[in-house]
C-alpha positions in Angstrom: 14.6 -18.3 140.2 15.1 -16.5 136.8 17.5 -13.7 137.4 15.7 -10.5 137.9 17.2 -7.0 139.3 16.2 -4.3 140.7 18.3 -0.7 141.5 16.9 1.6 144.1 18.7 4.5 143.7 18.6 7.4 147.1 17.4 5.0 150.1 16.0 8.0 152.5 12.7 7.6 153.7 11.2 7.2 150.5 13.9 4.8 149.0 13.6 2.4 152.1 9.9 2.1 151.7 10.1 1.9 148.0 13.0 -1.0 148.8 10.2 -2.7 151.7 7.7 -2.6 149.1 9.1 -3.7 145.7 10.9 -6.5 148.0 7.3 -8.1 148.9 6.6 -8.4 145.5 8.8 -11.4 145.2 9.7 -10.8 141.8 13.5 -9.6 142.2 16.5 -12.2 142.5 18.5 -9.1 142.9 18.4 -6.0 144.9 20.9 -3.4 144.6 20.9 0.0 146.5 22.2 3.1 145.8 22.8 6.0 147.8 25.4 9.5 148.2 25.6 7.8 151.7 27.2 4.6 151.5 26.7 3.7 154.8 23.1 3.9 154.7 22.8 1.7 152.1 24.5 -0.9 153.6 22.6 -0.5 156.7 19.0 -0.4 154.7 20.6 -3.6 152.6 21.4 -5.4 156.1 18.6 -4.9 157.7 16.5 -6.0 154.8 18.4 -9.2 154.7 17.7 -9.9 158.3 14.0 -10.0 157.2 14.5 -12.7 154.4 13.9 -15.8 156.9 10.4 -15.0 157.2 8.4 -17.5 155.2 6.7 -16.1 152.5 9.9 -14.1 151.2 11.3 -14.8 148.1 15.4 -15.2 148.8 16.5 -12.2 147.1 20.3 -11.0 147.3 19.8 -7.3 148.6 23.1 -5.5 148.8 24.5 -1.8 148.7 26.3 -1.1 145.2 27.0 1.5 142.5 26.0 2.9 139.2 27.9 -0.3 137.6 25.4 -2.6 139.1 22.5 -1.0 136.9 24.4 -2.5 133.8 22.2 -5.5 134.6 19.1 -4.2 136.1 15.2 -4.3 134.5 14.2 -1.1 136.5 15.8 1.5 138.5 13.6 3.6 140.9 15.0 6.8 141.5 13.8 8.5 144.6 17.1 10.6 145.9 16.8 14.1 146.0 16.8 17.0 148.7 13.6 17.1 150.8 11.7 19.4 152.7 10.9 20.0 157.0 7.6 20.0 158.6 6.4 23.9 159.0 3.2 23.0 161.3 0.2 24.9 160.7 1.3 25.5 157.1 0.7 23.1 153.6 3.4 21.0 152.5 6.2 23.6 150.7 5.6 23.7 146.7 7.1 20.5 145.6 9.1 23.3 142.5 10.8 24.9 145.3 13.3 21.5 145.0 13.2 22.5 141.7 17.2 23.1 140.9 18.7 21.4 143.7 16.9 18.4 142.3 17.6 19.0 138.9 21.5 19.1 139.2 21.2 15.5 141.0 19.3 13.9 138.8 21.5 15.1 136.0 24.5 13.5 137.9 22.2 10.0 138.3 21.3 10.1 134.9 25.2 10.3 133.9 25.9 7.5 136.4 23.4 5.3 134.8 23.6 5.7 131.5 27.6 5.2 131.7 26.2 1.4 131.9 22.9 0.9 130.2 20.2 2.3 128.4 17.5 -0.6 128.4 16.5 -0.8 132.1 13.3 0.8 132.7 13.8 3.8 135.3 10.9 5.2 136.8 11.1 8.8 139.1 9.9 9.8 142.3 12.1 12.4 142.7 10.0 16.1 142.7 9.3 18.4 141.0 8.8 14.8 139.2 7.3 16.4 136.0 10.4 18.4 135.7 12.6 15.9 136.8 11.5 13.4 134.6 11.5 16.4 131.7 15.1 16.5 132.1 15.6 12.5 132.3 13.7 12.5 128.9 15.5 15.0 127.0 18.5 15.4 127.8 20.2 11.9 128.2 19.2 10.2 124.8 17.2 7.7 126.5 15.4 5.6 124.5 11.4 6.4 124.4 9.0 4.9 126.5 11.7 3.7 129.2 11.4 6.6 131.5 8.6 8.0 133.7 7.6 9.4 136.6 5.2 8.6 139.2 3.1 11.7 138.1 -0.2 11.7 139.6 -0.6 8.2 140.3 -0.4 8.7 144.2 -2.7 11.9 143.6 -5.3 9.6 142.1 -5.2 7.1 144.3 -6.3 9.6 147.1 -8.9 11.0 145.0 -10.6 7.2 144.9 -10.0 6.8 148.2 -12.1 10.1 148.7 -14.9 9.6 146.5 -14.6 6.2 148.0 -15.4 7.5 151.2 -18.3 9.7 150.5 -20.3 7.0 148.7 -19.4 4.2 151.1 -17.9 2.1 148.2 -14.3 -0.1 148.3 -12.1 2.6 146.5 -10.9 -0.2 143.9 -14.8 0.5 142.5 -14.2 3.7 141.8 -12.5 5.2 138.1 -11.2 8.2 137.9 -7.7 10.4 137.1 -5.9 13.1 138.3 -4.6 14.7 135.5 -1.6 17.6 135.1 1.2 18.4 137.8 1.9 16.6 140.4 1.5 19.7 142.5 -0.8 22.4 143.0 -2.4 22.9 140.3 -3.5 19.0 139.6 -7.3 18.5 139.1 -9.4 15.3 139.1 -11.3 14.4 135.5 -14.9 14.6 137.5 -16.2 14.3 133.3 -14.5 10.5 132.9 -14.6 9.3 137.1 -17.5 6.5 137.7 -18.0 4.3 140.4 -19.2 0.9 139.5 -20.1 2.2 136.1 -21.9 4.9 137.4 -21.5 8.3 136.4 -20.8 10.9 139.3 -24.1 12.5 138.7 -25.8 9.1 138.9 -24.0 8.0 142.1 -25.5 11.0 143.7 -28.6 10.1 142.6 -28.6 6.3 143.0 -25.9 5.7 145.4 -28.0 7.8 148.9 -25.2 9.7 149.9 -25.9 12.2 152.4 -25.0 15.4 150.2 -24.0 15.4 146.6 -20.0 15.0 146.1 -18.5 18.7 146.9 -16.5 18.9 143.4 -14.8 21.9 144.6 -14.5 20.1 147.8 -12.7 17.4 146.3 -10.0 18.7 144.3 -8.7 21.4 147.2 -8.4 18.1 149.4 -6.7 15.8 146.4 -3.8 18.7 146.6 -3.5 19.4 150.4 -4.4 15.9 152.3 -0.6 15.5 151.4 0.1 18.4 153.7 -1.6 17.1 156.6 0.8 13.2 155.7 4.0 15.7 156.0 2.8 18.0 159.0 1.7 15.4 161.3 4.5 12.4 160.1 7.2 14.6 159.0 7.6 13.1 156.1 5.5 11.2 152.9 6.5 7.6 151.8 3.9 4.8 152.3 1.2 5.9 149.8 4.5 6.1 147.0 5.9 3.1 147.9 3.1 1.1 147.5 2.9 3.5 143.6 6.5 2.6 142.8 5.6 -1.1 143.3 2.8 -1.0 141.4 4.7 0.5 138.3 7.5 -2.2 139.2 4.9 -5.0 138.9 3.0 -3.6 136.5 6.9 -3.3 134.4 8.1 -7.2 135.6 4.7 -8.7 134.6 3.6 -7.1 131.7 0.5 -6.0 132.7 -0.4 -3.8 130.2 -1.9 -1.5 133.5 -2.8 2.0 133.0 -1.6 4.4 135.4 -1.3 8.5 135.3 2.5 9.1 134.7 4.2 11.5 133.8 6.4 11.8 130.6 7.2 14.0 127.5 3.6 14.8 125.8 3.9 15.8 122.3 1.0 15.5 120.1 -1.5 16.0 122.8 -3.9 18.9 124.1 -2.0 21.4 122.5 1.3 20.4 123.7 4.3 19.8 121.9 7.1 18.0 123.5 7.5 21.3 125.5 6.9 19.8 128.5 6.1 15.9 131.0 2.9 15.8 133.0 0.4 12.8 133.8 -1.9 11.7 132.1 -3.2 7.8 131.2 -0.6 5.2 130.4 -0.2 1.9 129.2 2.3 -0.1 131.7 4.2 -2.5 130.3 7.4 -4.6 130.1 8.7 -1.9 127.3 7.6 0.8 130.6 5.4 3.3 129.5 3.9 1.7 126.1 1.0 4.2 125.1 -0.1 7.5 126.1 -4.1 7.8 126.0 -5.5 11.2 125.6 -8.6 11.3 128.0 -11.0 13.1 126.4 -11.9 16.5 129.0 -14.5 18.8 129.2 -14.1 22.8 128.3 -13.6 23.6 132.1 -10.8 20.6 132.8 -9.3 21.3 129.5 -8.8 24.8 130.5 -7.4 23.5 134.0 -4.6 21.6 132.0 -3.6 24.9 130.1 -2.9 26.0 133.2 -1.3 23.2 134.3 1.3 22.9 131.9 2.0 26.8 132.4 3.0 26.3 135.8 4.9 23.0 134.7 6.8 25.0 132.0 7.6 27.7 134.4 9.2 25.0 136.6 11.6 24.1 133.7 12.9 27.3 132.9 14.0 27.9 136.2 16.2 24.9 135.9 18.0 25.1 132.3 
């Protein structure tokens, strides 16, 4: 097997399901995990290991290590970071709220990777992930392209998976982006979304749903279905596991996939390098390999203003 690696870095909830996930893919010779608790990632690397009999498992070395073993590795996840308790009956707490706390780690994991390498490609969970990855950008000298978040990948995977639902369709027909924070103020691109090639406006009209798509509906329940995942679980992990492995494969293969992330935008809808948030990517085995301005009506354009407001407020309550 051609020697491939992979660094998980913060194996909590989020980090072992990133770990299960990227693991099936069966593209990593290496596995190395990294976590402020060494003892859990030694347990998450043994119990891993146990699972490596089962047939259709590639024989990957999975093992608990340190920032020296990114030295080596093609892409480091980071998903460590303080995280939030159910409050039942209430939404999910504002992912900015983690704001500083998460700020000051990831500026103590980016000085702990980049003591050994600069070329692996590092992709962020941790939230507020536009902010997080903001700082990860800017602040380390990293080269271009080789970090970004998640973004609103996850958020527009749930959007398919609801327009999906209303039209009675297999969500993989349906094209569409949530665009902005990953947060509260994300909106769907209702202008650019078809399904099977047809516009919204024609799926209501050709597609017999029982009511036309609720817009309003929509975008309220792309923001807060999270709520009712954390309320009712406790916490949020498959839905981003199964993202992170996508980027990951997307990364190892060169698939040339395009995926909302989040990075630096600086040439874009009015914005100039003051600040990361998602919008269409090119995924690649350089990481994130184009940025593509989707084109927005007046009403979303004016959403992302506002977007980027409330992203920028988030950074300067971190510097």
């Amino acid at each position: 097997m051609i020697q491939t690696k992979l660094a998980i870095i913060g194996v909590g909830h989020v980090g072992s399901q990133v770990l299960t996930d990227c693991s099936h893919l069966n593209l990593f010779s290496d596995i190395v995990l990294i976590d402020s608790n060494e003892d859990t990632a030694r347990g998450e690397a043994l119990d891993h290991r146990h699972a490596l009999a089962a047939s259709y498992r590639t024989h990957s070395k999975i093992y608990a290590g340190d920032y020296a073993d990114c030295a080596d590795a093609d892409v480091i996840i980071i998903s460590a970071g303080v995280s939030e308790k159910p409050r039942p009956g209430e939404d999910m707490p504002p992912r900015a709220l983690m704001g500083k706390e998460n700020a000051n780690e990831i500026r103590k994991i980016m000085a702990g990777i980049t003591q050994h390498t600069k070329d692996a490609i590092i992709i962020l969970i941790t939230n507020p992930v536009d902010t997080i990855t903001y700082i990860a950008e800017n602040e380390f000298d990293y080269p271009k392209g080789k970090i970004f978040g998640t973004g609103t990948t996850l958020d527009t995977f749930r959007y398919r998976q609801i327009v999906a639902a209303h039209y009675h369709v297999d969500p993989k027909n349906v094209s569409g982006y949530i665009m902005g924070e990953h947060g509260s103020t994300a909106f769907p691109a209702f202008s650019s979304t078809t399904v099977g090639a047809l516009t919204l406006t024609q799926s209501d009209a050709l597609l017999d749903p029982a009511a036309p798509l609720d817009r309003e509906f929509v975008t309220q329940e792309v923001v807060h279905t999270a709520s009712d995942v954390f309320n009712w679980k406790g916490w949020t992990n498959s839905g981003i596991g199964e993202v992170a492995a996508a980027l990951a494969r997307a990364v190892m293969l060169d698939e040339k996939s395009i995926f909302p992330v989040t990075a630096t935008v600086d040439g874009f809808y009015n914005c100039h390098g003051e600040a990361a948030f998602s919008m269409p990517c090119i995924i690649g085995r350089n990481g994130l390999e184009k940025q593509i301005p989707l084109p927005l009506d007046d009403e979303e354009y004016e959403k992302l203003q506002l977007s980027i407001k409330d992203i920028q407020f988030t950074l300067q309550s971190v510097r």
